[in-house]
Backbone as a chain_set.jsonl record, in Angstrom:
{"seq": "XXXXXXXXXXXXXXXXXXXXXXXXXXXXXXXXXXXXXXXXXXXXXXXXXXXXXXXXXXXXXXXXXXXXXXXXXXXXXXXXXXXXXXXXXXXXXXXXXXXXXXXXXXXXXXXXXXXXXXXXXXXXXXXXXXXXXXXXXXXXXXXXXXXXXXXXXXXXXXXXXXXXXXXXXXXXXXXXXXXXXXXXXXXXXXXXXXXXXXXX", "coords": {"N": [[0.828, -1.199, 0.0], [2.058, 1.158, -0.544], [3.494, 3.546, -2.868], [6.475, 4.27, -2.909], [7.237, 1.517, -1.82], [6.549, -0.125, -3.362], [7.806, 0.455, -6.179], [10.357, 0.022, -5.214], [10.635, -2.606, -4.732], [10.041, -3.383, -7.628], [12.651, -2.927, -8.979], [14.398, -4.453, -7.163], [13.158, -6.895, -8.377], [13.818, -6.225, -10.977], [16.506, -6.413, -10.824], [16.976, -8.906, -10.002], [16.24, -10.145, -12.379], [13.781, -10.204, -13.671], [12.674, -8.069, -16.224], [11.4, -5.259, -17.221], [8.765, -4.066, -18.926], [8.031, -1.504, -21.627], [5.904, 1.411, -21.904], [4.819, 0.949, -24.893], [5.779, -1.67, -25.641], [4.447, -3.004, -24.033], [1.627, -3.079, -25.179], [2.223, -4.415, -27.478], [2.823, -6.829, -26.413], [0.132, -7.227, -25.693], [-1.292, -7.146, -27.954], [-0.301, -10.241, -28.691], [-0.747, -12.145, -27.124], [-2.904, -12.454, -26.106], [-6.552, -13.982, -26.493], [-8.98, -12.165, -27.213], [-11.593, -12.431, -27.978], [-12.475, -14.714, -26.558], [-11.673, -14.077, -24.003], [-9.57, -15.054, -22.974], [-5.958, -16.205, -22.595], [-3.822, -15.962, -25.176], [-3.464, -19.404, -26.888], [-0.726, -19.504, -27.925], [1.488, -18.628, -26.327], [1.222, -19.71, -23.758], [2.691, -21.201, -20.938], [5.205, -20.707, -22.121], [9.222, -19.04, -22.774], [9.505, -15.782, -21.183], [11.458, -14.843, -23.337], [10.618, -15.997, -25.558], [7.867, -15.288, -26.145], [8.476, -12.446, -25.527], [9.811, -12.136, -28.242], [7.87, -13.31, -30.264], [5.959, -11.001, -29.997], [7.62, -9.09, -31.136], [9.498, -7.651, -30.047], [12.916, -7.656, -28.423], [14.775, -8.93, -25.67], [16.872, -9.634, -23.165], [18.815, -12.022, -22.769], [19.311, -13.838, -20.428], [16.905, -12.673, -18.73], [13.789, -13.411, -16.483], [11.556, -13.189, -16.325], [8.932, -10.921, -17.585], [7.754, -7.922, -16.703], [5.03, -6.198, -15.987], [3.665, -3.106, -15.741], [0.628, -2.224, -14.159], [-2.699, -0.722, -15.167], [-4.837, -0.449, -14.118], [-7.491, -2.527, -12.838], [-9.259, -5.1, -13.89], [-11.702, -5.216, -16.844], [-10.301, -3.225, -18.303], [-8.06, -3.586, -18.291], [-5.738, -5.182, -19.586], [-3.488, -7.095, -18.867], [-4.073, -7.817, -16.266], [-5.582, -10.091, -16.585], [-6.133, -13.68, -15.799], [-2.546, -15.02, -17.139], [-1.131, -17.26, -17.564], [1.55, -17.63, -17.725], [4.939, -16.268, -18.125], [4.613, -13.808, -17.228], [4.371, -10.971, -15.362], [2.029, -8.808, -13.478], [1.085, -5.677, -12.16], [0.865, -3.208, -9.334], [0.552, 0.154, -8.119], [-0.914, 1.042, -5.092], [-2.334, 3.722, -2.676], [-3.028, 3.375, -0.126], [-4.237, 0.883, 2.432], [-6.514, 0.49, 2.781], [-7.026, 0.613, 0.156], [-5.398, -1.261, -1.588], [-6.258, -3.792, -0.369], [-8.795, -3.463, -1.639], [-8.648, -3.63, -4.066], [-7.345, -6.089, -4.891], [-9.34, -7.543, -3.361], [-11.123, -7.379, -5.21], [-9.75, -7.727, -7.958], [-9.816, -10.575, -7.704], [-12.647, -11.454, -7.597], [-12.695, -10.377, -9.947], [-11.419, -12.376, -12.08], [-10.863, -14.729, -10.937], [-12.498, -15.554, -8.676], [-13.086, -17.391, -5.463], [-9.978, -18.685, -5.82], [-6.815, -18.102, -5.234], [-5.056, -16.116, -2.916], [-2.301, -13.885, -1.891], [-0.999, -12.034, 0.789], [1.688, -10.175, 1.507], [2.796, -8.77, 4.652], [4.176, -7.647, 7.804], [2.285, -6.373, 9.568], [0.258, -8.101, 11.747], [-2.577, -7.276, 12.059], [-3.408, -6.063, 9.492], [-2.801, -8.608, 8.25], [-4.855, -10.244, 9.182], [-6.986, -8.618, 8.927], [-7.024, -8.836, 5.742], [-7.505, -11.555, 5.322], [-9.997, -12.155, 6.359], [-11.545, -10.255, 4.66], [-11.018, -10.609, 1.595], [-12.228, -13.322, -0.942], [-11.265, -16.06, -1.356], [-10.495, -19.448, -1.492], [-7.633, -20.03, -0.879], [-5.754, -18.284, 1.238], [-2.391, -16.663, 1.103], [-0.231, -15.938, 3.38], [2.824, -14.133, 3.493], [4.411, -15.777, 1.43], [5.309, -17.292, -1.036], [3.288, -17.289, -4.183], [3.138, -19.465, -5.963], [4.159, -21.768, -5.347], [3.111, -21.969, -2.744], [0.682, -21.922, -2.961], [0.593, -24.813, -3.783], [0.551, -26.116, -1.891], [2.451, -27.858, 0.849], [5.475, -27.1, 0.603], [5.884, -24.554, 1.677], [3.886, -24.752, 3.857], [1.313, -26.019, 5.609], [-0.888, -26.689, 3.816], [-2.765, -29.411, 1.936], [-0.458, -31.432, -0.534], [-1.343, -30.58, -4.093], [-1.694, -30.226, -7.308], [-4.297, -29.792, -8.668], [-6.866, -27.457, -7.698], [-9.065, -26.326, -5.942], [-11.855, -23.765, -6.219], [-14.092, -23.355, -4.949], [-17.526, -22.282, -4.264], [-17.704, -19.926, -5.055], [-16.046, -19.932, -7.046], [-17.726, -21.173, -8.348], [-17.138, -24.236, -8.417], [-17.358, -27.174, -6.835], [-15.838, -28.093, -4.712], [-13.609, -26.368, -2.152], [-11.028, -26.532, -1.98], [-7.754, -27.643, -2.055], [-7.123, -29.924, -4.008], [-6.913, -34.065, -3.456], [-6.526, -37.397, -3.351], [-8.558, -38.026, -1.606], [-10.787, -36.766, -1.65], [-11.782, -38.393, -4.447], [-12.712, -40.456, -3.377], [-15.26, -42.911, -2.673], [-16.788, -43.427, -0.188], [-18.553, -45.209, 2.129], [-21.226, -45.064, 4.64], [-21.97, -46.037, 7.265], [-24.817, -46.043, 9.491], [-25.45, -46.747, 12.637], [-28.941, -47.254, 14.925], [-28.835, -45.049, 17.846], [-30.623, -44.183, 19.616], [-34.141, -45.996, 20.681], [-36.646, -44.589, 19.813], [-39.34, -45.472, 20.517], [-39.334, -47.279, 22.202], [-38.228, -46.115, 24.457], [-40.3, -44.472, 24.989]], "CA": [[0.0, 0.0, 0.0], [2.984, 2.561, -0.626], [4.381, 3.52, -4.139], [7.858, 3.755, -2.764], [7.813, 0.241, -1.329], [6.136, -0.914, -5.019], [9.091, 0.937, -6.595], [11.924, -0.56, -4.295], [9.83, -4.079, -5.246], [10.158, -3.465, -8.699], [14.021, -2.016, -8.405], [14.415, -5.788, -6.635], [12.855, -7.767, -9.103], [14.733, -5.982, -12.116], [17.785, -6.61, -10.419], [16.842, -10.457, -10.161], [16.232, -11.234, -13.436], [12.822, -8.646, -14.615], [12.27, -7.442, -18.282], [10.34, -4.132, -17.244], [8.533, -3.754, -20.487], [7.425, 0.079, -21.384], [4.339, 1.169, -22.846], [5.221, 0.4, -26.466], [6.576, -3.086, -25.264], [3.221, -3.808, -23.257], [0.792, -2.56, -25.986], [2.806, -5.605, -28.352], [2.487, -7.818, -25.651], [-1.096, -7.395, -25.782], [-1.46, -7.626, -29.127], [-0.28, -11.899, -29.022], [-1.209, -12.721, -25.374], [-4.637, -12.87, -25.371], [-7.755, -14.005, -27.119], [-9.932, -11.375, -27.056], [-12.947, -12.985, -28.322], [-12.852, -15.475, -25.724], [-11.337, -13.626, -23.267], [-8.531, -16.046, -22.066], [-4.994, -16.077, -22.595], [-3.754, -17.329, -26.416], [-2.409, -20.49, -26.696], [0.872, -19.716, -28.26], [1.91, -17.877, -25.221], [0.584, -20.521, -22.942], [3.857, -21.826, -20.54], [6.679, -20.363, -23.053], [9.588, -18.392, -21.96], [9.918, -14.642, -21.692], [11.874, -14.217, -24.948], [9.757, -16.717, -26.862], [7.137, -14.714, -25.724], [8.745, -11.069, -26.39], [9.796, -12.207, -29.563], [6.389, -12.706, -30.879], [5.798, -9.496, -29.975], [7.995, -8.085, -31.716], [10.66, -7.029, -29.577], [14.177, -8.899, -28.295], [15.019, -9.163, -24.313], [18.292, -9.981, -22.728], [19.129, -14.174, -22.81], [18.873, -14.284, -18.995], [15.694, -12.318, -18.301], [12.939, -14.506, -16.13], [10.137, -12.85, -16.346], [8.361, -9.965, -18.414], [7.323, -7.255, -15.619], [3.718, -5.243, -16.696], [2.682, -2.022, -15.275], [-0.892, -2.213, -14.71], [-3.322, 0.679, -15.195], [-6.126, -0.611, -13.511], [-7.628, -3.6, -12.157], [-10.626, -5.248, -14.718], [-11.677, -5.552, -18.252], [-9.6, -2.159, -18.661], [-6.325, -3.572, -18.812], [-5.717, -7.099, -20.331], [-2.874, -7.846, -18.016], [-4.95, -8.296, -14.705], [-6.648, -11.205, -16.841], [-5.349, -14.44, -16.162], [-1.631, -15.372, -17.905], [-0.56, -18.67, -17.88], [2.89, -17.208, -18.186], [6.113, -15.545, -17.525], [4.262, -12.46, -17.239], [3.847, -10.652, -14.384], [1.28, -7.78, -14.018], [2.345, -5.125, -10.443], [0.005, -1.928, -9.731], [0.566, 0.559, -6.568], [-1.523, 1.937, -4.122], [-1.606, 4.706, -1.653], [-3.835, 3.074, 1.333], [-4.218, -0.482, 2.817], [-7.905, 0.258, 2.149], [-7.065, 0.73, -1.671], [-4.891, -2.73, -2.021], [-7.331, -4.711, -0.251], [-10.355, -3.388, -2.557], [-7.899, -3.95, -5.09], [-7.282, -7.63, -4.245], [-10.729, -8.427, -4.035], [-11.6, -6.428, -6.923], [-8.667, -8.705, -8.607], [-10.216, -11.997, -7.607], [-13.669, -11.591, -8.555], [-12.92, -10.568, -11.247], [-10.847, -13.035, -12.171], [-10.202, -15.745, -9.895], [-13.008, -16.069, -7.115], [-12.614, -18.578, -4.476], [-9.006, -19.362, -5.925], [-5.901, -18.055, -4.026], [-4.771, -14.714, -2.576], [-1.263, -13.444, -1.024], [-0.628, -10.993, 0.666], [3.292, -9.769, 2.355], [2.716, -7.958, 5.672], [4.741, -8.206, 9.125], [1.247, -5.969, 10.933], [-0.854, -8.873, 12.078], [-3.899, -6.739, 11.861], [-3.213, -6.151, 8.084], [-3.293, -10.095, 7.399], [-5.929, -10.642, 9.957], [-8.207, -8.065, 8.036], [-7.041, -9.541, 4.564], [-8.359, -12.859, 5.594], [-11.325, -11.601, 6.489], [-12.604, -9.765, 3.557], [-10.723, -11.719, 0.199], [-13.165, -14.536, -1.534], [-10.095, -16.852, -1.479], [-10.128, -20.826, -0.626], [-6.583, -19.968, 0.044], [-5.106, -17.145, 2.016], [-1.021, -17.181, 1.753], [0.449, -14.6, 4.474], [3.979, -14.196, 3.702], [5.129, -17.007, 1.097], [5.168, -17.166, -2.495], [1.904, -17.871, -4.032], [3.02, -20.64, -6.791], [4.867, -22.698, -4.252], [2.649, -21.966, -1.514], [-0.533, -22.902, -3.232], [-0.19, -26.084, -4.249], [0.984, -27.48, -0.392], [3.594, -28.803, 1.256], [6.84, -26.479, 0.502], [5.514, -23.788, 2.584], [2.635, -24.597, 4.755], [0.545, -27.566, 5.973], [-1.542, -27.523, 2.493], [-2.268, -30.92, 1.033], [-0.089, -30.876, -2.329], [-1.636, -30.879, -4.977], [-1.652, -29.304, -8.178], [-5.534, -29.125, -8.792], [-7.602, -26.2, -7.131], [-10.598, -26.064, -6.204], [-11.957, -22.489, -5.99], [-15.337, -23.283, -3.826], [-18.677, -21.579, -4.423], [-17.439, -18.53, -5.153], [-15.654, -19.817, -8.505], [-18.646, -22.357, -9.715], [-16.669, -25.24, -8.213], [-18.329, -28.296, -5.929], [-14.605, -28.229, -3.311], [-12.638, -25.177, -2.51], [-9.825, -26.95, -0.994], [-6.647, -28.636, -2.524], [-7.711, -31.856, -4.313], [-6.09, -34.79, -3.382], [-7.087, -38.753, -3.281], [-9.416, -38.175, -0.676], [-11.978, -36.227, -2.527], [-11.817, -39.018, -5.578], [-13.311, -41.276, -2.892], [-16.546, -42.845, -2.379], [-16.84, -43.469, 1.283], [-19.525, -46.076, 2.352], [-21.325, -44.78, 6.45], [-23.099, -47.441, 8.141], [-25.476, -45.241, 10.637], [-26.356, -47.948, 13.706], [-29.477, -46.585, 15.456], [-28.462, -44.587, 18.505], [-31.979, -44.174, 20.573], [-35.207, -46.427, 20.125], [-38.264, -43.458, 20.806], [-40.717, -45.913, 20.859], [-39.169, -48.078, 23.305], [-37.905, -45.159, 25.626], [-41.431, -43.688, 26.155]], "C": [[0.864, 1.251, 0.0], [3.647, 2.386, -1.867], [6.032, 3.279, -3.675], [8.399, 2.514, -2.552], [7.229, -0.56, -2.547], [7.556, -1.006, -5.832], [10.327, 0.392, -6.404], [11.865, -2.047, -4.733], [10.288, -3.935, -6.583], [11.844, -3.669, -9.294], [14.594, -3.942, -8.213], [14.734, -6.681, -7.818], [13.667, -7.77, -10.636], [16.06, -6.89, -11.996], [17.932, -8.65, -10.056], [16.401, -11.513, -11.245], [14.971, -10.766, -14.377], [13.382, -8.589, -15.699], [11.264, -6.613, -17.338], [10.19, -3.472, -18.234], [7.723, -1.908, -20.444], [6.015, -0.031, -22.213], [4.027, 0.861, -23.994], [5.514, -0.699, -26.456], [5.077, -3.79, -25.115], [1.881, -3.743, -24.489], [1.44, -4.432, -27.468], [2.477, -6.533, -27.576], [0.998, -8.157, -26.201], [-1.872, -7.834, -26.569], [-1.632, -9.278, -29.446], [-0.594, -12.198, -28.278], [-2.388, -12.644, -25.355], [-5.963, -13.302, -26.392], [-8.837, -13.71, -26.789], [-11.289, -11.915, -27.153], [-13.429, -13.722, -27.56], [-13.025, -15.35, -23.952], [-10.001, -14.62, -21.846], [-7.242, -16.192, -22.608], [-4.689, -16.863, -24.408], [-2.692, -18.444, -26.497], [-1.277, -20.511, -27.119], [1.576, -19.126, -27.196], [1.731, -18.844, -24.018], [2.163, -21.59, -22.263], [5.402, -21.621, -21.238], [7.692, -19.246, -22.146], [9.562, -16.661, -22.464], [10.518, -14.517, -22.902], [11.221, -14.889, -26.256], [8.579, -15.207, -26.973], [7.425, -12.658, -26.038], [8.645, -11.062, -28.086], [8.14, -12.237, -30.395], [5.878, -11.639, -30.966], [5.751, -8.464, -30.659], [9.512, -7.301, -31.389], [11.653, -7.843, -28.743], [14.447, -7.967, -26.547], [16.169, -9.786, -24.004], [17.672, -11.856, -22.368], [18.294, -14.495, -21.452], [17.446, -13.785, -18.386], [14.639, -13.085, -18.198], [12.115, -14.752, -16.298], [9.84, -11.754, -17.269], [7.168, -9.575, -17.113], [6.19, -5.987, -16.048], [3.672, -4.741, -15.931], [1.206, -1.961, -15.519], [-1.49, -0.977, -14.308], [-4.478, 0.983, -14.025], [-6.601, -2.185, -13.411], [-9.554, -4.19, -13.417], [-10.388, -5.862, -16.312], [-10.808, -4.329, -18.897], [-8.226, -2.625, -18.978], [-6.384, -5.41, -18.332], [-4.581, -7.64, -19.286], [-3.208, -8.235, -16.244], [-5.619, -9.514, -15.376], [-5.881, -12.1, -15.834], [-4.031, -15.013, -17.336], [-1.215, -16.004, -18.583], [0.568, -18.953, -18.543], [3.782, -16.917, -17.698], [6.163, -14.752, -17.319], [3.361, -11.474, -16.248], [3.166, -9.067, -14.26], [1.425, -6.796, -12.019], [0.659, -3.789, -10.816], [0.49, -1.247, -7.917], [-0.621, 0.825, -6.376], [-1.591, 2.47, -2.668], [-2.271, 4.221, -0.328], [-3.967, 1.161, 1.443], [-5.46, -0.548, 2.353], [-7.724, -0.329, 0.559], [-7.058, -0.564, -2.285], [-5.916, -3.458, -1.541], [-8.501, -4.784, -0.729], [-9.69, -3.825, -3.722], [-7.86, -5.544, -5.239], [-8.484, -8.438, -4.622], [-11.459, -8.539, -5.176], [-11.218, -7.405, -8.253], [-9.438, -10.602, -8.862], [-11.51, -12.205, -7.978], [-14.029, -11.0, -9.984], [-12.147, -11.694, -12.408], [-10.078, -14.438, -11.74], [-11.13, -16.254, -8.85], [-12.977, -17.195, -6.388], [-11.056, -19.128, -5.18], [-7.441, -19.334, -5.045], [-5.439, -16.34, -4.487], [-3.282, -14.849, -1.792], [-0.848, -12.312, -0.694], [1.027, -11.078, 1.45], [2.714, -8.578, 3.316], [3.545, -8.506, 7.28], [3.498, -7.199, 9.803], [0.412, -7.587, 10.86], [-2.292, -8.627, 11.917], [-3.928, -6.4, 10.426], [-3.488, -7.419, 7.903], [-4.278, -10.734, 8.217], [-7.369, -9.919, 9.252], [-8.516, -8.851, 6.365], [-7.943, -11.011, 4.342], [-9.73, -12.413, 5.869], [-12.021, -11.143, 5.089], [-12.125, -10.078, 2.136], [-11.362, -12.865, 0.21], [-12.315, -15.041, -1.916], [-10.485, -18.271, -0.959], [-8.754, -20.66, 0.108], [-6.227, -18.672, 0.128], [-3.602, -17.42, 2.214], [-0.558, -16.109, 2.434], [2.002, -15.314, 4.214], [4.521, -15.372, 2.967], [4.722, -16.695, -0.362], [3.626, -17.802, -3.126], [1.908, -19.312, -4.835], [3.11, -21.727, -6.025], [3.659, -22.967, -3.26], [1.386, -22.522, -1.825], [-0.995, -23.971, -3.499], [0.116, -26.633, -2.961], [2.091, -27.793, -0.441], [5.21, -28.3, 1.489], [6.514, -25.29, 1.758], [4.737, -23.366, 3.627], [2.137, -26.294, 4.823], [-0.527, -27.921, 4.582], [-1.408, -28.644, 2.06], [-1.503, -30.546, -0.207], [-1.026, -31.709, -3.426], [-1.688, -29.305, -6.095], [-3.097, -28.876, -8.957], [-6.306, -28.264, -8.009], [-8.069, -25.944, -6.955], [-11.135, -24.632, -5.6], [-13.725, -22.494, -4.817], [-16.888, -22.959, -4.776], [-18.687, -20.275, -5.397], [-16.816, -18.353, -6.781], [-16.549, -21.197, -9.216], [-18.241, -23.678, -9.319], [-17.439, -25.755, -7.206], [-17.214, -27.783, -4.566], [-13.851, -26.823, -3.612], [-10.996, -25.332, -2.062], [-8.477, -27.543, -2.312], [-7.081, -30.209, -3.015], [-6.737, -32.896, -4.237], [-7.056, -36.357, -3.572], [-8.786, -38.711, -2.491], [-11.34, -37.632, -1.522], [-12.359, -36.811, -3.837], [-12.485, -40.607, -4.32], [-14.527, -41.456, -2.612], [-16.46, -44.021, -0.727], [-18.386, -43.694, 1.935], [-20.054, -45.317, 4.36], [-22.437, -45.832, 6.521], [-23.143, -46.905, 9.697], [-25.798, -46.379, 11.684], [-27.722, -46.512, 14.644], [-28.95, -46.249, 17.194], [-29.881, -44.876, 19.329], [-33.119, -44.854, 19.884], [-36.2, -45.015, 20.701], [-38.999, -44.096, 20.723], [-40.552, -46.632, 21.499], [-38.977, -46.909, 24.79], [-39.264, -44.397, 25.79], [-42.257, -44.809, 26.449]], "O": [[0.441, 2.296, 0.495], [4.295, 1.366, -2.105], [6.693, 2.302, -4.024], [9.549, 2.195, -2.854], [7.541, -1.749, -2.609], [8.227, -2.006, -6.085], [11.216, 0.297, -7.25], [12.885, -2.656, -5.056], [11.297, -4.632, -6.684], [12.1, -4.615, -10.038], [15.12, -4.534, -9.156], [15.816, -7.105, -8.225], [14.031, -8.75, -11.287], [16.506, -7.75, -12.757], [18.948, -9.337, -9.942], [16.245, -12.734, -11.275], [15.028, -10.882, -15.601], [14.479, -9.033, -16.038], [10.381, -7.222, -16.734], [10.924, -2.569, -18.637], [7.113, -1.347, -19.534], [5.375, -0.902, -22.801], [2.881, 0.46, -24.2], [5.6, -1.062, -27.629], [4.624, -4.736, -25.759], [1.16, -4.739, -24.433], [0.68, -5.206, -28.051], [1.647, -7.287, -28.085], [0.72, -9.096, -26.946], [-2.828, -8.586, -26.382], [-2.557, -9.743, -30.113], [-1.183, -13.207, -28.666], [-2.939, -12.83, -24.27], [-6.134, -12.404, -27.215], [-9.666, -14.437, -26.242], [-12.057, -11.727, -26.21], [-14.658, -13.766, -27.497], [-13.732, -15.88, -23.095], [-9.794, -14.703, -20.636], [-7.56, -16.465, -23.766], [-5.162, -17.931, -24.794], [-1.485, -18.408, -26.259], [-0.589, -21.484, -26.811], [2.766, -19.304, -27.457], [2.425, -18.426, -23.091], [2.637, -22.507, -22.933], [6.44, -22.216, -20.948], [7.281, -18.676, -21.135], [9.587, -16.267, -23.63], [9.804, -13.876, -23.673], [11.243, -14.554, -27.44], [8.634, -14.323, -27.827], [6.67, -11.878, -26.618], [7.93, -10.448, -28.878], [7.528, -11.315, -30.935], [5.319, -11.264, -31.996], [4.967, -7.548, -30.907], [10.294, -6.672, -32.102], [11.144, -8.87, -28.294], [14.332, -6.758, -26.342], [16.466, -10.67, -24.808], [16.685, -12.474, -21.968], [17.217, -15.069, -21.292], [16.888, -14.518, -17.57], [14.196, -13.6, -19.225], [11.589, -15.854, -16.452], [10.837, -11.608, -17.977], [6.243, -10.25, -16.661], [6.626, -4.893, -16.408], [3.605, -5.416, -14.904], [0.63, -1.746, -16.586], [-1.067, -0.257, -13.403], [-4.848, 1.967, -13.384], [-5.916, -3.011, -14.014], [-10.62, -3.579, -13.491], [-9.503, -6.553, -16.818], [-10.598, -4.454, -20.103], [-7.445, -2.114, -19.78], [-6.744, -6.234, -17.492], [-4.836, -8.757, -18.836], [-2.555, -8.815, -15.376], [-6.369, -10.079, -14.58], [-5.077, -11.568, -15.068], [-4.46, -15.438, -18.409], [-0.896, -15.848, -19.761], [0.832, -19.803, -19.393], [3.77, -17.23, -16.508], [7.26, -14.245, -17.084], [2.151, -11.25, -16.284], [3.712, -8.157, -14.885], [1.793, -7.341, -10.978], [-0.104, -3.585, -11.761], [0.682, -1.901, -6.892], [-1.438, 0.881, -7.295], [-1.093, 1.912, -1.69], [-1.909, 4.869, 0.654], [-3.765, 0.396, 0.5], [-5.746, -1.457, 1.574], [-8.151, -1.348, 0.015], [-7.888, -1.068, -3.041], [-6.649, -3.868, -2.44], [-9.277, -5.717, -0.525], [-10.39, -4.527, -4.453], [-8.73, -5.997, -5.983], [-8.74, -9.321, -5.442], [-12.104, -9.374, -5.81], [-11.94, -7.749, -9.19], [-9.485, -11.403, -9.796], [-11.683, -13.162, -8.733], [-14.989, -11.051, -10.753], [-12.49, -11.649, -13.59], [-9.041, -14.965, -12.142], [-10.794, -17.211, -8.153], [-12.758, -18.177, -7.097], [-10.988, -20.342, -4.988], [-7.007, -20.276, -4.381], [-5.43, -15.676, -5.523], [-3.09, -15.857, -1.111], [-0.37, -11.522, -1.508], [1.395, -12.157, 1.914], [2.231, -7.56, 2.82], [3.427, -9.649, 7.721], [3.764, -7.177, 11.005], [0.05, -8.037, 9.773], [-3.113, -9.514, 11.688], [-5.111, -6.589, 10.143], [-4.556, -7.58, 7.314], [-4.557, -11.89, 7.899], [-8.462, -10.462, 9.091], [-9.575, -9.26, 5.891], [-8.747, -11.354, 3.475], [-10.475, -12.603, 4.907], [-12.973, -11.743, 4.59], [-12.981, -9.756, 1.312], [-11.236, -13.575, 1.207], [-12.129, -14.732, -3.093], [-10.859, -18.233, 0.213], [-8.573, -20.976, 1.284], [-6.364, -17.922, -0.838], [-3.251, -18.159, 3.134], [-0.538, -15.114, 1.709], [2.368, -16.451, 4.515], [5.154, -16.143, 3.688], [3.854, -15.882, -0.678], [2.984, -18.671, -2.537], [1.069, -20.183, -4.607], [2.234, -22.592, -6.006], [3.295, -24.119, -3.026], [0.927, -23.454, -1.165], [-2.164, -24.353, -3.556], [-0.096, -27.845, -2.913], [2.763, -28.011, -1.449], [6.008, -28.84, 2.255], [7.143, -25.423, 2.808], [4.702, -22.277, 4.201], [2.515, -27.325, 4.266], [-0.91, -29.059, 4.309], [-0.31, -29.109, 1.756], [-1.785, -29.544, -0.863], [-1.307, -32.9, -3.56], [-1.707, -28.091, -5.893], [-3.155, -27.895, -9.698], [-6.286, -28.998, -7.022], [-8.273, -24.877, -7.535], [-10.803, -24.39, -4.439], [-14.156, -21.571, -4.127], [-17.129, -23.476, -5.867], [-19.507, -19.854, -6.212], [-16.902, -17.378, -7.528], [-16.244, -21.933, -10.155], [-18.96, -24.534, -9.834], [-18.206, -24.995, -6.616], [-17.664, -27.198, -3.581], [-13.567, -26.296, -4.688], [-10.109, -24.495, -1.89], [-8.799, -27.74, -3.484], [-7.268, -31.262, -2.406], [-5.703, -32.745, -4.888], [-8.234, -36.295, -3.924], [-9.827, -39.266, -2.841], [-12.458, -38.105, -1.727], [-13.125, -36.143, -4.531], [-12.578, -41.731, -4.813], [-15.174, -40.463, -2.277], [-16.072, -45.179, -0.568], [-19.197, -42.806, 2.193], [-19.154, -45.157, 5.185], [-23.43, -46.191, 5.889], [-22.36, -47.031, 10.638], [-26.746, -47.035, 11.254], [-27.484, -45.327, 14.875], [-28.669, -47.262, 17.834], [-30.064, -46.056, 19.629], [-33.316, -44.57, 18.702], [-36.323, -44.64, 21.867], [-40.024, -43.426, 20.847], [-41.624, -47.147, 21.819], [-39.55, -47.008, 25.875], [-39.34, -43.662, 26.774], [-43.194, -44.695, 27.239]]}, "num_chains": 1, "name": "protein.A"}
């Protein structure tokens, strides 16, 4: 919730391996990354790396670069990189209040994601105690990466798994981590507990 600490984030991420594409860069992006008509990511872009992925574009990126780092404008159908990715392409936005990010967030997930997973980075307790509270998330990660952290097991007590279930909230039956357990059919054999027509 502070541009400077977005900035210093960004600054970071450059320095670890970032492509911070400009507005002429992102506008190309946009162009091959998405199928508009459907509104979901296009499949030639789908798991490739940053420079496959520039290149189409249009434009050439240093060998080592990890990722491809978007400035976003706004949070919605306004700007194509808040969609979903299914890439090397990461989409960043500031704001000036804790209120802001956390309307932001949610804002983020229903429109895109409901019941699927949220993270936020905070050392106040009352910051990730509110977050939990008001994000339509099955999962909530405080403090851990979200790829890692969502599927279980590297960073938290999550079952692992790599399917997802988003709940209610995204159309789904389970909102939990799918594992074996939920591919089971699980027989109960009720015994009667109280006769009422013997006990009166």
């Amino acid at each position: 919730d502070d541009p400077a600490i977005c900035k210093e984030g960004v600054k970071m991420m450059v320095e670890r391996g970032a492509y911070l594409v400009n507005d002429e860069e992102k506008a190309k992006l946009e162009a091959v990354m998405f199928d508009k008509e459907r509104g979901v990511p296009a499949t030639a872009i789908v798991g490739k790396s940053p420079q496959f992925i520039a290149k189409l574009a249009g434009f050439e990126i240093p060998a080592d670069a990890k990722l491809l780092l978007v400035p976003l404008t706004s949070i919605g159908p306004e700007d194509w990189f808040s969609h979903e990715k299914l890439s090397p392409v990461l989409g960043y936005i500031a704001f000036n209040s804790t209120d802001e990010a956390i309307a932001a967030a949610k804002s983020q997930l229903l429109w895109g994601g409901a019941g699927h997973t949220s993270v936020v980075h905070s050392q106040d307790q009352a910051i990730l105690d509110r977050y939990a509270m008001e994000i339509p998330a099955n999962r909530l990660l405080l403090n851990q990466p979200a790829v890692h952290g969502s599927v279980g097991l590297i960073y938290n007590k999550l079952p692992p798994s790599l399917t997802l279930g988003c709940g209610t909230d995204g159309s789904n039956y389970l909102g939990n981590n799918i594992s074996f357990r939920d591919l089971m059919s699980i027989k109960a054999v009720a015994q009667r507990m109280v006769d009422y027509e013997r006990d009166e």
